[in-house]
C-alpha atoms as a printed R data frame, in Angstrom:
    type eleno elety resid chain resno       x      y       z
1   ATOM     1    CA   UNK     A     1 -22.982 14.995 -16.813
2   ATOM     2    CA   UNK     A     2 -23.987 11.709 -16.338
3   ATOM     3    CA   UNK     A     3 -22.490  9.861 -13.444
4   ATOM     4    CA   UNK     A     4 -19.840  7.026 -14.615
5   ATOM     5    CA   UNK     A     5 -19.953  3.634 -13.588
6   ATOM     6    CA   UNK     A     6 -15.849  4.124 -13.401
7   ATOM     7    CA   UNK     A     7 -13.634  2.703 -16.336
8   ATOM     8    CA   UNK     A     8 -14.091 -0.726 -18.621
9   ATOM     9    CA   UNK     A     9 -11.725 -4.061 -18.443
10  ATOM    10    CA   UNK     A    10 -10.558 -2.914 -21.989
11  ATOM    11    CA   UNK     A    11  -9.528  1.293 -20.772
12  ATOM    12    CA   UNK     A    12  -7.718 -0.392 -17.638
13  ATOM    13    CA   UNK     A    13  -5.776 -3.401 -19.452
14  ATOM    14    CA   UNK     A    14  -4.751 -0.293 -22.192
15  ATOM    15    CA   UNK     A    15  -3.857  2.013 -18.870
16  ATOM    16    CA   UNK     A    16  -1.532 -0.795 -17.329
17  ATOM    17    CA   UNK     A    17  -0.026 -1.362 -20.373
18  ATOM    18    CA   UNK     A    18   0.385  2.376 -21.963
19  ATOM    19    CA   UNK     A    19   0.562  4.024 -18.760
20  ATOM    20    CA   UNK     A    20  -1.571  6.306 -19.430
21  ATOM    21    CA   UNK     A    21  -5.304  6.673 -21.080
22  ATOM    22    CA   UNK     A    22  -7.274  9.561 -23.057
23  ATOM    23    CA   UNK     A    23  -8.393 11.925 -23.920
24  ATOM    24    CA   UNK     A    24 -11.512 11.087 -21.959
25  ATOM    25    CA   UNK     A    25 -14.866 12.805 -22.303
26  ATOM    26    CA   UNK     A    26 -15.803 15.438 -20.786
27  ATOM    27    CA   UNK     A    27 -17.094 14.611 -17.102
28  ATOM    28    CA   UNK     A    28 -18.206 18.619 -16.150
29  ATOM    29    CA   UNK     A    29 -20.705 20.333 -16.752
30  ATOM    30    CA   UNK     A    30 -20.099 23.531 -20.014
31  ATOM    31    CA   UNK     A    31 -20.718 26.357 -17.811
32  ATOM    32    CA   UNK     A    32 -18.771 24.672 -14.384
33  ATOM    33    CA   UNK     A    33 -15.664 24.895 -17.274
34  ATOM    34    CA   UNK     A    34 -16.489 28.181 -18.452
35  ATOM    35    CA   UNK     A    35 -16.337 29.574 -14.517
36  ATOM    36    CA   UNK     A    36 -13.118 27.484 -14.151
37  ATOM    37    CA   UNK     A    37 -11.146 28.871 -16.903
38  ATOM    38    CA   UNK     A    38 -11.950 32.489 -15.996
39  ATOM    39    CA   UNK     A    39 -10.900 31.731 -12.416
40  ATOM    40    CA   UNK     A    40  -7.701 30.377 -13.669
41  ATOM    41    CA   UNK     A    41  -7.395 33.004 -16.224
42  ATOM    42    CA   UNK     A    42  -6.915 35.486 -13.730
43  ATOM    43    CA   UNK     A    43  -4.882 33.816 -11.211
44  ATOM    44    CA   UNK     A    44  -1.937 32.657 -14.048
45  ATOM    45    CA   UNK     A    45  -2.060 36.500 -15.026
46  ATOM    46    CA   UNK     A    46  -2.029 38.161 -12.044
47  ATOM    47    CA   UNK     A    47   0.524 38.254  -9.286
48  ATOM    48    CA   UNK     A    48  -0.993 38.709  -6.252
49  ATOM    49    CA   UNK     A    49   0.457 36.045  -3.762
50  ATOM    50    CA   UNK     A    50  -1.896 32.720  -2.841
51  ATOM    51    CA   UNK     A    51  -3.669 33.129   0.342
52  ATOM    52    CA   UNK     A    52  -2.376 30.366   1.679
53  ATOM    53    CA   UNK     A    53   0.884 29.768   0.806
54  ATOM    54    CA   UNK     A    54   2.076 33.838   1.044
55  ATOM    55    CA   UNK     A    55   3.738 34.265  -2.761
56  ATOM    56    CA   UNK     A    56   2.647 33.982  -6.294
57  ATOM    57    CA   UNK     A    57   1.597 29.924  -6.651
58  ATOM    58    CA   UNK     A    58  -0.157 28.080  -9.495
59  ATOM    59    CA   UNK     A    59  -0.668 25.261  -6.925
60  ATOM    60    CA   UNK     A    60  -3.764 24.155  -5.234
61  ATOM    61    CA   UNK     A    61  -5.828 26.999  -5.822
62  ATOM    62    CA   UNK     A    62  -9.012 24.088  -5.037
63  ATOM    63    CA   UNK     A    63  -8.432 24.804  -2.037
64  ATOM    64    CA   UNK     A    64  -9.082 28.421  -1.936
65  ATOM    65    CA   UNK     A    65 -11.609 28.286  -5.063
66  ATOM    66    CA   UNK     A    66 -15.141 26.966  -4.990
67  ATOM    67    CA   UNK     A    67 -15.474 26.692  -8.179
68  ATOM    68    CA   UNK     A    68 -12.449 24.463  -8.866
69  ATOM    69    CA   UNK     A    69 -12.469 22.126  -5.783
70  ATOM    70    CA   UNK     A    70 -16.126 21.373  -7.656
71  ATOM    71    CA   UNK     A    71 -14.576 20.413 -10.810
72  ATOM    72    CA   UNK     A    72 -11.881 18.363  -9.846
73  ATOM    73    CA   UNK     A    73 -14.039 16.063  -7.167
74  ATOM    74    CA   UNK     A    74 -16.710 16.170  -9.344
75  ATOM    75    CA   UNK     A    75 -18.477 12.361  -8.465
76  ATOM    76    CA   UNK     A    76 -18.344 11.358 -12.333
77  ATOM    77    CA   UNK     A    77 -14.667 11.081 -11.711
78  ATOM    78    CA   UNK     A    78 -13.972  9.338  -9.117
79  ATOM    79    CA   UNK     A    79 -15.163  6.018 -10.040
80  ATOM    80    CA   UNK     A    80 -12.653  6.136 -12.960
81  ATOM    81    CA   UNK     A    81  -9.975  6.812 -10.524
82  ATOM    82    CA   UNK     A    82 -11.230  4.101  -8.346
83  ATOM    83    CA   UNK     A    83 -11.211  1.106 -11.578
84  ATOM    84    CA   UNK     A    84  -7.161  2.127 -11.353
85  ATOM    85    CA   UNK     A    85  -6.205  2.590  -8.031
86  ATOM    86    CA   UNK     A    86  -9.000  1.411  -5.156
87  ATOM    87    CA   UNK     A    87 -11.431  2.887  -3.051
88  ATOM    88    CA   UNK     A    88  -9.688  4.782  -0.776
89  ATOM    89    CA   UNK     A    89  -8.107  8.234  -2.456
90  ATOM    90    CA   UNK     A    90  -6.871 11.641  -1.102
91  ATOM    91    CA   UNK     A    91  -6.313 14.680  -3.602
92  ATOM    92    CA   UNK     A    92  -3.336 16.197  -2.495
93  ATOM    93    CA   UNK     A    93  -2.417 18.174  -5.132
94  ATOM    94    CA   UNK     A    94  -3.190 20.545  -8.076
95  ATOM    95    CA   UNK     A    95  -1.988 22.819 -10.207
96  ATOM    96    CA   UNK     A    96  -2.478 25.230 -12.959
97  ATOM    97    CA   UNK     A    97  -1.086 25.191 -16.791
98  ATOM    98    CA   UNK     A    98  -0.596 28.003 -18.657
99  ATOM    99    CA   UNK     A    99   1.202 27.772 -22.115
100 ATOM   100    CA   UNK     A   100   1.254 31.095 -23.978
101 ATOM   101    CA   UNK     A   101   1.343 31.546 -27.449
102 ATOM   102    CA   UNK     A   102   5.043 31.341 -28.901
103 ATOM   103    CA   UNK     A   103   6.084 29.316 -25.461
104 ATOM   104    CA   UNK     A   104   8.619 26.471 -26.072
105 ATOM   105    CA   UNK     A   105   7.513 22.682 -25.218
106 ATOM   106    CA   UNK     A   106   8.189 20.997 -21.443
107 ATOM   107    CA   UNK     A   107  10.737 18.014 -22.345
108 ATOM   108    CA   UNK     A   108  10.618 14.557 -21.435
109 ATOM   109    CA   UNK     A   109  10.180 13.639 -17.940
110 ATOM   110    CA   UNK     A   110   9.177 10.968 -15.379
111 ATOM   111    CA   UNK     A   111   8.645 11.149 -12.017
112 ATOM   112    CA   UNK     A   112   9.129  7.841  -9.988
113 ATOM   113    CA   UNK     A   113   6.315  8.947  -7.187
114 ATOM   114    CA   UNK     A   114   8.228 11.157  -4.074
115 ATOM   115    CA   UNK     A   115   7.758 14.576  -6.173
116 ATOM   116    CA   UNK     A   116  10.552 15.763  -4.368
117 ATOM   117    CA   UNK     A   117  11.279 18.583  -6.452
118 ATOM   118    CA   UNK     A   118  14.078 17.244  -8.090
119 ATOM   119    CA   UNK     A   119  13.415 19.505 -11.365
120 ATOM   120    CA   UNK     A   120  14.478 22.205 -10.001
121 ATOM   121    CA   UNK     A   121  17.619 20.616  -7.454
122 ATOM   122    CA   UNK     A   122  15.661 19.816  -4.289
123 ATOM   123    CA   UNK     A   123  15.671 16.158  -2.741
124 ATOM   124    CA   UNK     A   124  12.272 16.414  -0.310
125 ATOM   125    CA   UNK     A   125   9.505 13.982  -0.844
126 ATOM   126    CA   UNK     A   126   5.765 14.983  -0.992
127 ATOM   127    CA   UNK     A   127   4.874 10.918  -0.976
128 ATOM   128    CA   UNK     A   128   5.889  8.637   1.694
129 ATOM   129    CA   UNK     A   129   3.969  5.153   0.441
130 ATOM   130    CA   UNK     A   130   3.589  2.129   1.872
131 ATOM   131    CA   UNK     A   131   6.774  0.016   1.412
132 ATOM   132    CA   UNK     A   132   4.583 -2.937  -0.222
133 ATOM   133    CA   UNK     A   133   3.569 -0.197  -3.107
134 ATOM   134    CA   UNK     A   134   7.366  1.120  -3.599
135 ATOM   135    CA   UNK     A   135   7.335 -1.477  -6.634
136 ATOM   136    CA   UNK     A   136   4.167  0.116  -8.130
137 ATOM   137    CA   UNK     A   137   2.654  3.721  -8.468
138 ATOM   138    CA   UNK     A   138   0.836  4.538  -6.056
139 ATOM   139    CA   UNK     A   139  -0.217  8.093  -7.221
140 ATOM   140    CA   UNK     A   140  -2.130  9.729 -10.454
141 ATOM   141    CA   UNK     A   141  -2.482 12.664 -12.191
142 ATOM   142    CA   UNK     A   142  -5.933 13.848 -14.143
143 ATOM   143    CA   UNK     A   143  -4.924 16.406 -16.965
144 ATOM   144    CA   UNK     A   144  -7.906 18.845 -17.776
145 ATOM   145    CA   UNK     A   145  -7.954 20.775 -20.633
146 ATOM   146    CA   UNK     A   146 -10.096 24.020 -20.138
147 ATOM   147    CA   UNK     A   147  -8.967 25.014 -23.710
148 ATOM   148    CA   UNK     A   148  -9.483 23.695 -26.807
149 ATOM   149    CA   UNK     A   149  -5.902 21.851 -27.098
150 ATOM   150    CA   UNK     A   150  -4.852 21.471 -31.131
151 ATOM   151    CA   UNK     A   151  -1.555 19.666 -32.642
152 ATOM   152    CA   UNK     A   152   0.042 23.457 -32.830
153 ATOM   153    CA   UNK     A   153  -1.279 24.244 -29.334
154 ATOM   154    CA   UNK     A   154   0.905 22.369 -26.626
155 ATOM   155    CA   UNK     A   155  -0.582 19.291 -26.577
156 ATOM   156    CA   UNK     A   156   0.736 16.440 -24.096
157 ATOM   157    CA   UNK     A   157   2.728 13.932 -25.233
158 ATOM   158    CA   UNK     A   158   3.396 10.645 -23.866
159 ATOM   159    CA   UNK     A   159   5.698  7.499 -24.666
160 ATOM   160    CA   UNK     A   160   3.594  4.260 -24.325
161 ATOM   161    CA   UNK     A   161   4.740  1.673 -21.863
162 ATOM   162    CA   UNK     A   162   7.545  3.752 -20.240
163 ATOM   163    CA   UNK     A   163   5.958  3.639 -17.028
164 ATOM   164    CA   UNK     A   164   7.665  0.040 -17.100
165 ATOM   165    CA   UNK     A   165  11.738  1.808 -16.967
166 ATOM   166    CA   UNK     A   166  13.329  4.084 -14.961
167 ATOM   167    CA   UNK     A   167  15.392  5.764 -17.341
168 ATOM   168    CA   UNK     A   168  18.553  7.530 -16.067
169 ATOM   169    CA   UNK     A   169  18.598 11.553 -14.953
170 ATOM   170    CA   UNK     A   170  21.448 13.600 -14.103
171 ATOM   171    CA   UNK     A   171  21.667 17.214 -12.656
172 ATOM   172    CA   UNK     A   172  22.185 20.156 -15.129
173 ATOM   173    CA   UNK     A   173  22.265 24.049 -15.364
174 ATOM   174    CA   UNK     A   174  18.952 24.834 -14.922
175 ATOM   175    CA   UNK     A   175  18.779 26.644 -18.482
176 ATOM   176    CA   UNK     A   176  19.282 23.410 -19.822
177 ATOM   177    CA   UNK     A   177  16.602 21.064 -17.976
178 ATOM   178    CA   UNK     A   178  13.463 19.877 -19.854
179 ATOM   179    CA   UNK     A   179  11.556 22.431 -17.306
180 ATOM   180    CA   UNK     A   180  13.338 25.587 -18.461
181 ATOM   181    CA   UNK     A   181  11.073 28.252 -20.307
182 ATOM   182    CA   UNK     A   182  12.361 31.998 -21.421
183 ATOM   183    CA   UNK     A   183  11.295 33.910 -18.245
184 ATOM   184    CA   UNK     A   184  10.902 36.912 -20.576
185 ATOM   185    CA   UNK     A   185   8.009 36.001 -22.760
186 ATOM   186    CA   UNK     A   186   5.962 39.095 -20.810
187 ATOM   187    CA   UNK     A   187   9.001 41.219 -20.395
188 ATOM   188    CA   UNK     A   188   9.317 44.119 -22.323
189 ATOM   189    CA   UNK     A   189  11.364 46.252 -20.189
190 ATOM   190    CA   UNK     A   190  14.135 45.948 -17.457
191 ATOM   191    CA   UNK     A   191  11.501 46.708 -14.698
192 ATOM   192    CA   UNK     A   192   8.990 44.297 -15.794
193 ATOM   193    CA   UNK     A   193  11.905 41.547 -15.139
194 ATOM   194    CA   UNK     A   194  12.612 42.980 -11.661
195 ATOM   195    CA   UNK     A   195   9.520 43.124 -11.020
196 ATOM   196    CA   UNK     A   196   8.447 39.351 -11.631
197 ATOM   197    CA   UNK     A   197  11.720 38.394  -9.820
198 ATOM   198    CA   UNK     A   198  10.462 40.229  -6.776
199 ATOM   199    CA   UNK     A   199   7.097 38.785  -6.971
200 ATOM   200    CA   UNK     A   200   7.940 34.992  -8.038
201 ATOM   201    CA   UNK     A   201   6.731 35.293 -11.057
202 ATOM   202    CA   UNK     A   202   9.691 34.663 -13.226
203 ATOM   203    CA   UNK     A   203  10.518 31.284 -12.796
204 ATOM   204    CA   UNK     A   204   7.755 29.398 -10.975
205 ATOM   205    CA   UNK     A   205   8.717 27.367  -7.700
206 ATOM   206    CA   UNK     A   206  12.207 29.303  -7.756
207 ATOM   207    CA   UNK     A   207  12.940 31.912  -5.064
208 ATOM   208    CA   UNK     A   208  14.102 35.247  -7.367
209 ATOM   209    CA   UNK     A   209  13.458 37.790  -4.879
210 ATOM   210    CA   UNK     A   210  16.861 38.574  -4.064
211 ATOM   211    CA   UNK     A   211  18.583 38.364  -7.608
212 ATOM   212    CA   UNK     A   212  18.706 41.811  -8.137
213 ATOM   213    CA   UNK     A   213  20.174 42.727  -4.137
214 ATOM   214    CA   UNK     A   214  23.502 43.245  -5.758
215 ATOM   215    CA   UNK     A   215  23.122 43.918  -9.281
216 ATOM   216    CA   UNK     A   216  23.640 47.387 -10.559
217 ATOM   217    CA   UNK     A   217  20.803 47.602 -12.965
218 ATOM   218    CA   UNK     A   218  21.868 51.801 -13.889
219 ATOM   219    CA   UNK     A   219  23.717 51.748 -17.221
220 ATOM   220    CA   UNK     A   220  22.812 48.247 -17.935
221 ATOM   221    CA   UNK     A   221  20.173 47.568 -21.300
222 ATOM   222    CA   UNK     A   222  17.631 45.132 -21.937
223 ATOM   223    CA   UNK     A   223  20.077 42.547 -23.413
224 ATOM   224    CA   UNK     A   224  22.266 43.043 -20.150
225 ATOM   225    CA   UNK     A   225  20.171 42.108 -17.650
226 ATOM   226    CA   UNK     A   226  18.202 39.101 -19.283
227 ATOM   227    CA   UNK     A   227  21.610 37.820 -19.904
228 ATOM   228    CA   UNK     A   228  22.814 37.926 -16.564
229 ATOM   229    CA   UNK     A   229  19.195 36.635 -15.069
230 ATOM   230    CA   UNK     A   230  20.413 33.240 -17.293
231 ATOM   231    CA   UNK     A   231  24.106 33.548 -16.303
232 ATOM   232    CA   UNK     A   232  22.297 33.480 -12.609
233 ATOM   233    CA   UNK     A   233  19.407 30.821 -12.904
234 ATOM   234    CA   UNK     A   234  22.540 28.244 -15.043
235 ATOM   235    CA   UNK     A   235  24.016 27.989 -11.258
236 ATOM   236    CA   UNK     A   236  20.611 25.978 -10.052
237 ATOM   237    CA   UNK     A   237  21.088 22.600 -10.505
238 ATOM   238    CA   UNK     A   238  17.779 21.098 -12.230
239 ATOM   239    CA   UNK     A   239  16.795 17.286 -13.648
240 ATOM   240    CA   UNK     A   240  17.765 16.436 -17.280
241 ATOM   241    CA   UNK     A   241  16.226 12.613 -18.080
242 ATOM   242    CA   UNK     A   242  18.440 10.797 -20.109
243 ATOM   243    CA   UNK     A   243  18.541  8.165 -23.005
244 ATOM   244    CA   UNK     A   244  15.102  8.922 -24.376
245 ATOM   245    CA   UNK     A   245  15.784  8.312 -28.089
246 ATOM   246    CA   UNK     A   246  12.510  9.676 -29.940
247 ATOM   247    CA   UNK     A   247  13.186  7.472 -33.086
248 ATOM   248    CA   UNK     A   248  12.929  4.279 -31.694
249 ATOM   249    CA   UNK     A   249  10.429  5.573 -28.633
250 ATOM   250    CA   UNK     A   250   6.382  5.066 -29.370
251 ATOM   251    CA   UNK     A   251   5.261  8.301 -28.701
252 ATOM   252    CA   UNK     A   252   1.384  9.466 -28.415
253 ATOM   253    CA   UNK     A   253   0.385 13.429 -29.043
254 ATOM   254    CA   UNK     A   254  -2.996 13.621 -27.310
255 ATOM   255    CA   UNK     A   255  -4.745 16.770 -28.987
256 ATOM   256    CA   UNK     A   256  -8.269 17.736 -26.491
257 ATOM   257    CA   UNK     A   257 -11.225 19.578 -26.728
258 ATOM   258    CA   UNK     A   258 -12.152 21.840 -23.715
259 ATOM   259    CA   UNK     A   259 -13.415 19.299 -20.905
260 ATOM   260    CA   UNK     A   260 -11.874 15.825 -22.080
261 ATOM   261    CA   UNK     A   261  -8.762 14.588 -19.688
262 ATOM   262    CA   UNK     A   262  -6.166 12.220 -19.936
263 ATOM   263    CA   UNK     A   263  -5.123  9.834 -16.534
264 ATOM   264    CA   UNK     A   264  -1.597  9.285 -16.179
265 ATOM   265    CA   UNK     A   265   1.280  7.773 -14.062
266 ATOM   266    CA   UNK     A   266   4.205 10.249 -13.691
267 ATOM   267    CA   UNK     A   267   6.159  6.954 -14.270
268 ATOM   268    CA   UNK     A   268   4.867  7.709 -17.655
269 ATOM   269    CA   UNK     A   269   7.829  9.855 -19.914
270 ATOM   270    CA   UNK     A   270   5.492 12.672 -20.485
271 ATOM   271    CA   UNK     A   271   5.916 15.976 -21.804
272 ATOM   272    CA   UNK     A   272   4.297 18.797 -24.028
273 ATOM   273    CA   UNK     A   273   5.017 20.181 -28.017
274 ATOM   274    CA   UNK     A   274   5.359 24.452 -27.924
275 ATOM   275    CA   UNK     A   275   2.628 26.421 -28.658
276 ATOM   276    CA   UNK     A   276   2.969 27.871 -32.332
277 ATOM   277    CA   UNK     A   277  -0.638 28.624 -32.175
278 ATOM   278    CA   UNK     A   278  -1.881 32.393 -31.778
279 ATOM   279    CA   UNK     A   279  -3.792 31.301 -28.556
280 ATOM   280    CA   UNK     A   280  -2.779 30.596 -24.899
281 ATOM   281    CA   UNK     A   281  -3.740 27.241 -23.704
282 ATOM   282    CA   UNK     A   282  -5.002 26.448 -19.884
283 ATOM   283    CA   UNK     A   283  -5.251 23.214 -18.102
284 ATOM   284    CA   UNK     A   284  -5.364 22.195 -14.515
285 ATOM   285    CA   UNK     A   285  -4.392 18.898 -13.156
286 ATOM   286    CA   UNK     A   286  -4.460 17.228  -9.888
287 ATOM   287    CA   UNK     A   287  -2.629 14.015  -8.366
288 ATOM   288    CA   UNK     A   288  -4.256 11.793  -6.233
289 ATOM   289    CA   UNK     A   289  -2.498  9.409  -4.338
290 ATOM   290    CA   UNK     A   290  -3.797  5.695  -1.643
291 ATOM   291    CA   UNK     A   291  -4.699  7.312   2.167
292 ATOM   292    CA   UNK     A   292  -1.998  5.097   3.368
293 ATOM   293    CA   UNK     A   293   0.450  6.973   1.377
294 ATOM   294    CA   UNK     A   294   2.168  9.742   4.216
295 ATOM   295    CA   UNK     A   295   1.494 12.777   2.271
296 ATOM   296    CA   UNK     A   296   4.366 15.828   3.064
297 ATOM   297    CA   UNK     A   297   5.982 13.070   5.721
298 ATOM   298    CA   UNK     A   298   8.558 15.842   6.745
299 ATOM   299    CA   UNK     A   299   6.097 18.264   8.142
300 ATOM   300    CA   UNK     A   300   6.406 15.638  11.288
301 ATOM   301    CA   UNK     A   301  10.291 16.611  11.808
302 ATOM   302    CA   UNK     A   302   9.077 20.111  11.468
303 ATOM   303    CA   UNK     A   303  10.072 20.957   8.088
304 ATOM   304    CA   UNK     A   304   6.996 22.787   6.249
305 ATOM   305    CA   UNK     A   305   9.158 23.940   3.261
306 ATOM   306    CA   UNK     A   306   8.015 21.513   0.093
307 ATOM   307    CA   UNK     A   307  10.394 20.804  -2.785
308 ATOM   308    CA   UNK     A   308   8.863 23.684  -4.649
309 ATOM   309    CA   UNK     A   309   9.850 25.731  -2.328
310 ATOM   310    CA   UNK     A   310   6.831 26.483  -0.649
311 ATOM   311    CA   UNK     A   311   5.175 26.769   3.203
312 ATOM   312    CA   UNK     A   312   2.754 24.175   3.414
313 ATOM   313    CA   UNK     A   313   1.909 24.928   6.785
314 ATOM   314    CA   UNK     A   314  -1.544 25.749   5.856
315 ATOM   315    CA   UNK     A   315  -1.977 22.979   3.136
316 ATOM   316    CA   UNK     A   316  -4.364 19.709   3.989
317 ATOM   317    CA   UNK     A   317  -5.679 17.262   1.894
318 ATOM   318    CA   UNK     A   318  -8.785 15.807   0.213
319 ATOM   319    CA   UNK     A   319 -10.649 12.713   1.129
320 ATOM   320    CA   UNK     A   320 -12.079 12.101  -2.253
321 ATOM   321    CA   UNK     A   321 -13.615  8.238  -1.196
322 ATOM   322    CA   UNK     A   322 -13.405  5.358   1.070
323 ATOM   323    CA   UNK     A   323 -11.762  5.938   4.226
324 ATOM   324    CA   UNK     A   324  -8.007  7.747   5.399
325 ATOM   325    CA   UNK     A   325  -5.199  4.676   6.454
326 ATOM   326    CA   UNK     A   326  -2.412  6.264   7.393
327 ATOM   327    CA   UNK     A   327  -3.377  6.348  11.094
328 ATOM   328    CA   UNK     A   328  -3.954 10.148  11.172
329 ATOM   329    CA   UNK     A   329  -0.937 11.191   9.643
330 ATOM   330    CA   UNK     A   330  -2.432 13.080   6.912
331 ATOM   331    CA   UNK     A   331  -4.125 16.155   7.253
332 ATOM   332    CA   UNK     A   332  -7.103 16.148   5.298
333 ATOM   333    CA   UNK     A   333 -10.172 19.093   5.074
């Protein structure tokens, strides 16, 4: 593709006041897409564990994959990124969407810039920023599509100018957050559930392994056992965002064709419609935040557990331009 020049006065006036901006063209190359969506493909269906992180993860499989580090530092980009945020950026993130056909939406949510992990009841930031940027963002996310994304195929939704209010958030059953999804959409027997509870596929992020230790699965049926796998996963606490009133909200459905992206901050209420479409739809996105931002600050008190619940001993960040600021305490590839 041809190399951009990074985004116009108009796109950046419309992204400080929306929030967000997109769909954008298409900044890959057809077949660098094609190669990508295969390779994702096959790691959202299989569950062999990430080699670096020891279990089943959708996260930051650019840094194990070739082909996807190459599409999401791909030099049309960055300029655009630059326009928003300034010359000196670190990916330090990414992660890979999978909506299957019949799948409910993801609710509203915002996320104020720690990515602590809140949706799912952790408190542990992933951002440590400056304190002069604590009154701005100081991270974004790029939304791929590597599917064709339709009204009736999940497409992300976002309310314009909410990036302005925090709106309030309490702590519910986690069967009743904007996150939760039926765990049993591939389940058509009581092993297959054990199964993806052992492996970490059942509920992404949240540790299952041991929820069948004490559970006498002889005698029990189907019904049985998905209802106490909910009865179990209600006593997580997850987020819930409150007073988002869609009536009197301006909301945005962004449909996509395969390649185009949307930029976002998570300060921006975002969330997706279900898929009522008879295909799956893939994405990838990754955040990039300043190099003066700390990224994972409590892997310096020796805690290498992330609010997903992962080991990011092995993890390191991205340089994508300009030059690292936070005095070395990022760890970058």
């Amino acid at each position: 593709m041809e190399q951009s020049k990074g985004l116009t006065r108009e796109q950046i006036k419309r992204f400080h006041r929306d929030g967000y901006i997109g769909p954008l063209p298409r900044f890959a190359n057809v077949e660098l897409i094609k190669d990508v969506l295969k390779e994702v493909r096959e790691i959202a269906q299989s569950p062999e564990p990430h080699p670096l992180y020891g279990r089943y993860s959708v996260r930051d499989w650019h840094l194990v994959s070739t082909e996807i580090k190459e599409l999401i530092t791909d030099s049309a980009l960055i300029p655009q990124l630059q326009s928003l945020i300034g010359g000196d950026l670190a990916l330090w993130r990414s992660k890979i969407f999978h909506k299957q056909s019949g799948e409910n939406g993801t609710g509203w949510h915002q996320e104020w810039g720690d990515f602590d992990g809140e949706e799912i009841g952790n408190n542990k930031p992933s951002l440590r920023p400056k304190q002069e940027r604590r009154d701005h963002w100081w991270n974004l996310t790029v939304w791929v599509a590597l599917t064709d994304v339709e009204l009736d195929c999940a497409p992300l939704r976002f309310i314009r100018g909410s990036h302005k209010k925090q709106y309030p958030k309490t702590m519910v059953p986690m069967t009743e957050s904007e996150f939760w999804h039926d765990p049993f959409i591939d389940c058509k027997t009581i092993e297959d559930v054990v199964e993806r509870a052992n492996n970490y596929t059942l509920v992404l992020d949240v540790d299952t392994s041991g929820l069948f230790e004490n559970y006498q699965i002889s005698g029990k049926t189907f019904e049985d056992v998905k209802a106490y796998v909910r009865a179990e996963l209600a006593k997580l606490p997850a987020k819930k965002t409150l007073g988002v009133d869609e009536s009197q909200e301006d909301i945005v459905t962004i449909p996509m064709k395969k390649g185009e992206f949307v930029i976002f901050t998570e300060r921006t209420m975002h969330g997706s419609l279900p898929n009522t479409s008879a295909n799956d739809r893939f994405g990838i996105n990754f955040r990039v935040t300043t190099t003066d931002t700390e990224i994972y600050p409590l892997r310096h008190l020796g805690d290498f557990t992330d609010g997903s619940n992962i080991d990011i001993t092995k993890h390191s960040s991205l340089l994508l331009s300009g030059k690292d600021l936070s005095n070395t305490r990022n760890s970058y590839t």
